[in-house]
Structure formats: C-alpha cells, structure tokens
VMD Tcl script that builds the backbone (N, CA, C; Angstrom):
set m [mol new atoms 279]
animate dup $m
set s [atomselect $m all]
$s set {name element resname resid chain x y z} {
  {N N UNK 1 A 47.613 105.808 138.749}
  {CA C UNK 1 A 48.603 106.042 137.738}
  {C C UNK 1 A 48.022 105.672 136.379}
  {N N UNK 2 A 48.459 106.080 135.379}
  {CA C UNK 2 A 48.014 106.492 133.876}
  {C C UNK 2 A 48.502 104.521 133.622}
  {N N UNK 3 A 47.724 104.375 132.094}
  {CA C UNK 3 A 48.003 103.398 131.362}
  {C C UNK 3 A 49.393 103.204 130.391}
  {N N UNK 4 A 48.834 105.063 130.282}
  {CA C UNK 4 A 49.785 105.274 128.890}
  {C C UNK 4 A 49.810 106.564 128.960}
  {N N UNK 5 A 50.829 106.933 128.182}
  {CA C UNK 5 A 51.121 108.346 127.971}
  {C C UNK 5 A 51.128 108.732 126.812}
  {N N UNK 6 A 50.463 110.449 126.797}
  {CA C UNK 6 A 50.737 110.403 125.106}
  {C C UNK 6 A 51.590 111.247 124.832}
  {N N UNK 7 A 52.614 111.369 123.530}
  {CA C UNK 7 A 53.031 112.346 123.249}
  {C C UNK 7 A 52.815 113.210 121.824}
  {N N UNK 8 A 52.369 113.984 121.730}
  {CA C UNK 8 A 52.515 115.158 120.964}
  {C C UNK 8 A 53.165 114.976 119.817}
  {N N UNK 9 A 53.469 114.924 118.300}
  {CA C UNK 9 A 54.155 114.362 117.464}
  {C C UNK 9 A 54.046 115.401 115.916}
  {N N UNK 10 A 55.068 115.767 116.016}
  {CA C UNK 10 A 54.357 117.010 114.317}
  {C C UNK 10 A 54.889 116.246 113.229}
  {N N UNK 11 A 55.352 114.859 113.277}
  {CA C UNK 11 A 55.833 113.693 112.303}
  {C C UNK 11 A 54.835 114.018 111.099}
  {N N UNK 12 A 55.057 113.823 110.161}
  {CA C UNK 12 A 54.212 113.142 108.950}
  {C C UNK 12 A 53.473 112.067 108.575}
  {N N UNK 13 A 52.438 111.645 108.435}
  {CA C UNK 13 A 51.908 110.512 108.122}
  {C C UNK 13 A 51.560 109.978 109.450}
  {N N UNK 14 A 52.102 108.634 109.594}
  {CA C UNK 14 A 51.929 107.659 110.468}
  {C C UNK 14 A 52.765 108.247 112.237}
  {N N UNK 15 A 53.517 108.854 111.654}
  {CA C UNK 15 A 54.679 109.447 112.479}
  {C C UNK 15 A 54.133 110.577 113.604}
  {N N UNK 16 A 52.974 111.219 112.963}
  {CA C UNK 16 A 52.636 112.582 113.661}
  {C C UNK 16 A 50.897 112.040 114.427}
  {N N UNK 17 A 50.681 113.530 115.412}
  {CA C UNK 17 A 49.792 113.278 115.990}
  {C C UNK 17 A 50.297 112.638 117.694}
  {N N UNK 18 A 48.932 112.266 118.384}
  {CA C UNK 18 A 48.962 111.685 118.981}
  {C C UNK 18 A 49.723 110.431 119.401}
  {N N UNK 19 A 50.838 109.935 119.986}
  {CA C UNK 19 A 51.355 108.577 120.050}
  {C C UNK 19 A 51.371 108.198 121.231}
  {N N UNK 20 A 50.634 107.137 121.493}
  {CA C UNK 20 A 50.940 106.388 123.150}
  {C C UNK 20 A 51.641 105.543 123.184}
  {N N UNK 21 A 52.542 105.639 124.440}
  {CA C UNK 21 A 53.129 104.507 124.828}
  {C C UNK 21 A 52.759 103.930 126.184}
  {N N UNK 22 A 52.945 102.704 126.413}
  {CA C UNK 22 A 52.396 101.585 127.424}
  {C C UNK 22 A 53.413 102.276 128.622}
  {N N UNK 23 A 52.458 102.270 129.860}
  {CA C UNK 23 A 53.124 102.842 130.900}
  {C C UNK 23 A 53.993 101.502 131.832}
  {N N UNK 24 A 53.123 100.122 131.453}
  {CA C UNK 24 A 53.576 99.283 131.957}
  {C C UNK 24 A 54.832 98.480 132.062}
  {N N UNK 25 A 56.062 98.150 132.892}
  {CA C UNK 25 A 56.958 97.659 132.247}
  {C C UNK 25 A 58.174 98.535 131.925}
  {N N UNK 26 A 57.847 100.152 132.275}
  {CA C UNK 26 A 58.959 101.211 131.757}
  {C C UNK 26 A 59.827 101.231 132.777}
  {N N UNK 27 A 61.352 101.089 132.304}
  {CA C UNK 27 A 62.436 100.780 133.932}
  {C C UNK 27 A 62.833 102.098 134.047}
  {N N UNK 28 A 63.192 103.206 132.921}
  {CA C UNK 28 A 63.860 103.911 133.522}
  {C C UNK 28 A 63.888 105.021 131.740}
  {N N UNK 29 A 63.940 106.650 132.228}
  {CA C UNK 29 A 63.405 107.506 130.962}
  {C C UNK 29 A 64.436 108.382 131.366}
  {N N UNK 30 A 65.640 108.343 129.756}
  {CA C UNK 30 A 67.114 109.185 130.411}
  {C C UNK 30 A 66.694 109.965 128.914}
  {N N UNK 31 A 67.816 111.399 129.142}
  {CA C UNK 31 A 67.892 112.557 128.187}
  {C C UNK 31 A 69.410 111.515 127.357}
  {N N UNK 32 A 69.140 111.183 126.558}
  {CA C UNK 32 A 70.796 110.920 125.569}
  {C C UNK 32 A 70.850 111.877 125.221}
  {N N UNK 33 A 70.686 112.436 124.317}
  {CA C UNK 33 A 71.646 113.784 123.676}
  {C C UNK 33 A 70.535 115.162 124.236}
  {N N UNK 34 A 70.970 116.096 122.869}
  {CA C UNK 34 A 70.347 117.263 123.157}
  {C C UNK 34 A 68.655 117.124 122.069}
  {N N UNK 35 A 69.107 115.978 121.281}
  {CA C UNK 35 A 67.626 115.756 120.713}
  {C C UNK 35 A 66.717 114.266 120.643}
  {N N UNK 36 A 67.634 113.934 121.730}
  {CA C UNK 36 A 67.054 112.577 122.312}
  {C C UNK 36 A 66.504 111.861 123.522}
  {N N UNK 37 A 65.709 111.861 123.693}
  {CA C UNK 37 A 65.215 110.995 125.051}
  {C C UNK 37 A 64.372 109.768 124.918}
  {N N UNK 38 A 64.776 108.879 125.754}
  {CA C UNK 38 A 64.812 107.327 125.282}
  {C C UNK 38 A 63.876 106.776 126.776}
  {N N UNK 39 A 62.976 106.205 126.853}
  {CA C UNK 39 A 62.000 105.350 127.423}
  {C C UNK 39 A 62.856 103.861 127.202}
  {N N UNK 40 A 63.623 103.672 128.466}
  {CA C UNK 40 A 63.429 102.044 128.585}
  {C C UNK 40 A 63.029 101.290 128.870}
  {N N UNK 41 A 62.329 100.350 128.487}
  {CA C UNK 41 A 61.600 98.982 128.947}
  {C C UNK 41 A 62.510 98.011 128.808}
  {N N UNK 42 A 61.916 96.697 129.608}
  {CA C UNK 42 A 62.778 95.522 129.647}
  {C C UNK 42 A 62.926 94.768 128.427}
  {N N UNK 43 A 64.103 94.885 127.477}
  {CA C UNK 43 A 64.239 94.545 126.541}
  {C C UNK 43 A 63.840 95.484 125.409}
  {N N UNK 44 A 63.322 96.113 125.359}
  {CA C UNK 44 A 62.746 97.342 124.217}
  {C C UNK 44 A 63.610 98.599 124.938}
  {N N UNK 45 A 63.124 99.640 123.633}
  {CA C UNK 45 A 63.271 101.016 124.304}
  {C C UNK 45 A 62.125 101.946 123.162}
  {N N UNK 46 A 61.577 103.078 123.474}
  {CA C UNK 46 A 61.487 103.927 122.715}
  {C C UNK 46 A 62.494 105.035 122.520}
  {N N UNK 47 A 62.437 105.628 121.381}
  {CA C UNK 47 A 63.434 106.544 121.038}
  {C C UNK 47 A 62.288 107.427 120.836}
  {N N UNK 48 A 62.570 108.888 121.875}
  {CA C UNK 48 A 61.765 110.044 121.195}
  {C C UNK 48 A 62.808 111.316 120.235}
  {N N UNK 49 A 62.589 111.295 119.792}
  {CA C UNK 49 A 63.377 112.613 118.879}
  {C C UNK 49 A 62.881 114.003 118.519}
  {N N UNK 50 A 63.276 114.824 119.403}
  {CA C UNK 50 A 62.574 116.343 119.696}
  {C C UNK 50 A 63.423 117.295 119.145}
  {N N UNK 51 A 63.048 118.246 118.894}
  {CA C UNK 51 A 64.159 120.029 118.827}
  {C C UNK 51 A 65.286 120.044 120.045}
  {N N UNK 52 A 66.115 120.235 119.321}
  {CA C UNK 52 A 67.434 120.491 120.195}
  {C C UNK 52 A 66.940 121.523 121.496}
  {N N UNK 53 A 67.659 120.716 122.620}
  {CA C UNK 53 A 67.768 121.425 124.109}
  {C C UNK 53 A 68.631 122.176 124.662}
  {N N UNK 54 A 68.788 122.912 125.480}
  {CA C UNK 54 A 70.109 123.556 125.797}
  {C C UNK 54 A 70.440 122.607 127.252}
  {N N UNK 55 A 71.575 122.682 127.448}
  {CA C UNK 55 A 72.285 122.125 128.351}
  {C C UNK 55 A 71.300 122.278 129.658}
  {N N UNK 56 A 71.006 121.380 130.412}
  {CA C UNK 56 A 71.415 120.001 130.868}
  {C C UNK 56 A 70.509 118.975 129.915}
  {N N UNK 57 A 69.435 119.535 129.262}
  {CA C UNK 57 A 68.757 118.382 127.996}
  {C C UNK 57 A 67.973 117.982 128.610}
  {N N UNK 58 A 67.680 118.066 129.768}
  {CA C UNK 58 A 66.791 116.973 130.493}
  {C C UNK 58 A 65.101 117.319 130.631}
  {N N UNK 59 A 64.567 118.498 130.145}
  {CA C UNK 59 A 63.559 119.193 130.036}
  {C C UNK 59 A 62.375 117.742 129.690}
  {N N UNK 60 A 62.291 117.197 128.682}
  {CA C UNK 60 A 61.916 116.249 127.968}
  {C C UNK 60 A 61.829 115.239 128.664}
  {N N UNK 61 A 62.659 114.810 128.978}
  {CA C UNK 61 A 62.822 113.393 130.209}
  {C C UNK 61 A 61.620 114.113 131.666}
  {N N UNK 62 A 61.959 115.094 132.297}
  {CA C UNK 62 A 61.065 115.728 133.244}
  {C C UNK 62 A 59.616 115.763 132.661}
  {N N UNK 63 A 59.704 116.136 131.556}
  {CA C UNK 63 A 58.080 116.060 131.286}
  {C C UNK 63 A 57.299 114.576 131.115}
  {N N UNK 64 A 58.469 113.501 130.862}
  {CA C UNK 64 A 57.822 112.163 130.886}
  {C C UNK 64 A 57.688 111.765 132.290}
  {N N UNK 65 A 58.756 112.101 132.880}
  {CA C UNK 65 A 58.386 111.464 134.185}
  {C C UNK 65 A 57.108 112.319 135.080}
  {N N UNK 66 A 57.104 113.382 134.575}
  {CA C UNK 66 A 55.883 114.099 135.113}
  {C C UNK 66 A 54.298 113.460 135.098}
  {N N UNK 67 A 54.449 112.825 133.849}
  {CA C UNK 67 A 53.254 112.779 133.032}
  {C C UNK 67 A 53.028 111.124 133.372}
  {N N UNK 68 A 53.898 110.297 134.119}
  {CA C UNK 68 A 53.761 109.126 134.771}
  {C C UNK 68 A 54.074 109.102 135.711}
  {N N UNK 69 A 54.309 110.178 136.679}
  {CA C UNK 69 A 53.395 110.021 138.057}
  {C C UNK 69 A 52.194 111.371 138.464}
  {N N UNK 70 A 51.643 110.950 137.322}
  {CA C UNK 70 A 50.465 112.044 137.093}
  {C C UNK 70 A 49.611 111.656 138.301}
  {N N UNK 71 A 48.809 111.809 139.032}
  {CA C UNK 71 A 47.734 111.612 139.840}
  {C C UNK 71 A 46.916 112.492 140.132}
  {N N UNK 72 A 45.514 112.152 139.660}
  {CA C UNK 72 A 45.357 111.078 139.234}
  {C C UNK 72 A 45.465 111.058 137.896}
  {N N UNK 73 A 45.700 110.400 137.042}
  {CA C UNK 73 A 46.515 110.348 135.565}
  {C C UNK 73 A 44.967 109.646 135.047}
  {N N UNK 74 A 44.355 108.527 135.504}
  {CA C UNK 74 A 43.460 108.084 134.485}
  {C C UNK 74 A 43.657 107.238 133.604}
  {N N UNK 75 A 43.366 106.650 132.416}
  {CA C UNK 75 A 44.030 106.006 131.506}
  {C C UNK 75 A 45.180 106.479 130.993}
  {N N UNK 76 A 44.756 107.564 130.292}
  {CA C UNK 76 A 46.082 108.449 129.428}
  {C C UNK 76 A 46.749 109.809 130.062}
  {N N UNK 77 A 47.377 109.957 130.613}
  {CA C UNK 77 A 48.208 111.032 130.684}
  {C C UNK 77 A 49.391 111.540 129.942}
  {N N UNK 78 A 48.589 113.082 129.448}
  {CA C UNK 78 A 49.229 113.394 128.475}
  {C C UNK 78 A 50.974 114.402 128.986}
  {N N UNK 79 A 52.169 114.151 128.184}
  {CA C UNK 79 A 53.383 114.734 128.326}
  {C C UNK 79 A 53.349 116.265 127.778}
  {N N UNK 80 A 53.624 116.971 129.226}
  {CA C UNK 80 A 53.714 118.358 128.180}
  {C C UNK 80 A 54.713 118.892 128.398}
  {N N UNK 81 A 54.789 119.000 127.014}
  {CA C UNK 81 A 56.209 119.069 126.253}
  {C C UNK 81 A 56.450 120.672 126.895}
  {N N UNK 82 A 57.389 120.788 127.242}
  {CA C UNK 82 A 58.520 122.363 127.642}
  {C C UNK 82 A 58.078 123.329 126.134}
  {N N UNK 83 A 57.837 124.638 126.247}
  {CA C UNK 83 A 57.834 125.604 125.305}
  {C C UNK 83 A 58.697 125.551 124.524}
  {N N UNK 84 A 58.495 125.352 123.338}
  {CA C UNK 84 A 59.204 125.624 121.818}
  {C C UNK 84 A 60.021 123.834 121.692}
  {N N UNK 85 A 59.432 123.075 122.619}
  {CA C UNK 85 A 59.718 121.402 121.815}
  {C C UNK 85 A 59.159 120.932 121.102}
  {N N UNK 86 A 59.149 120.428 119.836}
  {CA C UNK 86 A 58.119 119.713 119.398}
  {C C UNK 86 A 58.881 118.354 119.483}
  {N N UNK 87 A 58.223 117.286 119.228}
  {CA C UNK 87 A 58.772 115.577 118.754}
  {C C UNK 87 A 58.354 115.302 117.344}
  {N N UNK 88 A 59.572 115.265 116.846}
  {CA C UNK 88 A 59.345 114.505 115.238}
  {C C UNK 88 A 59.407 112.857 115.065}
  {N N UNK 89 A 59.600 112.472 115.931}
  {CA C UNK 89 A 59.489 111.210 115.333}
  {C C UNK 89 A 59.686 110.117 117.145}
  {N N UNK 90 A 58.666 109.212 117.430}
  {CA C UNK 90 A 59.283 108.357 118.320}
  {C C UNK 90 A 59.088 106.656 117.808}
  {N N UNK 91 A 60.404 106.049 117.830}
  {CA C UNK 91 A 60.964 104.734 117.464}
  {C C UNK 91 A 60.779 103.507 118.754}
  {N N UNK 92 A 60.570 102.667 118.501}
  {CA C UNK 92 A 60.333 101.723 118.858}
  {C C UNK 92 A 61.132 100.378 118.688}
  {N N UNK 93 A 62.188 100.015 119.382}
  {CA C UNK 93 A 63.185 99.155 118.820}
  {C C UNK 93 A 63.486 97.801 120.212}
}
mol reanalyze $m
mol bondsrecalc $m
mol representation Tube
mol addrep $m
C-alpha cells in the first residue's frame, strides 16, 4: 500500500499542482456535497474541493479510495480524478 496519495490541483500558487496527503492514520473518505469530499483522519480532516458532481457525488471519494488500495501503490499513488473533475483547492484543518 502507497505512503501517500497525490492529487491533481489547478489551484493557484501554493494551492495548485501536485498535493500529497499522508496515507497513514486516514479513518474514513465521504462525498459531503456535490463539490466536496473530505479525507478523515483522527482529529484532522482534509477538505478537497472539486467541480460540481451529478448525483450520487461520490465519483471523487471512489477515486480516493481507489488510489489507497492501489497495489501495488509504492510510495505515491496517484488519484485519478473521473473525466471533466478538476480540484481547486484541498484544506487541511
């Protein structure tokens, strides 16, 4: 299993590009809205923020969980994103 995962990011600045997150420690990766999907860890979460989904939303969430039980994944296994998603921005709180 992967270290980390990366995701894809058309952010600006600091925001865009490449972003990994730690595979270690992640409890559980739900769709909140239609432009949100959230990575929880114990006590943290990431917030990813993508292009609106159509109903059931969950496209995004499937591609994370894809991409962490990659095998063999390697250090980094990368999330690929569903046709016509991009991610603008993922938060860290």
């Amino acid at each position: 299993m992967a270290k980390f995962i990366a995701i894809k990011s058309s952010g600006a600045a600091e925001a865009g590009g490449d972003l990994l997150l730690g595979v270690e420690g992640i409890l559980n990766v739900y769709a909140f809205n239609p432009t949100t999907t959230v990575v929880k860890y114990n006590g943290t979460e990431a917030t990813i923020t993508h292009t609106a989904l159509a109903t059931p939303y969950t496209q995004v969430r499937n591609a994370v969980n894809a991409a962490l039980t990659a095998n063999p994944g390697g250090v980094k296994a990368r999330v690929q994103l569903p046709a016509g998603v991009t991610v603008s921005s993922i938060a860290i709180a």
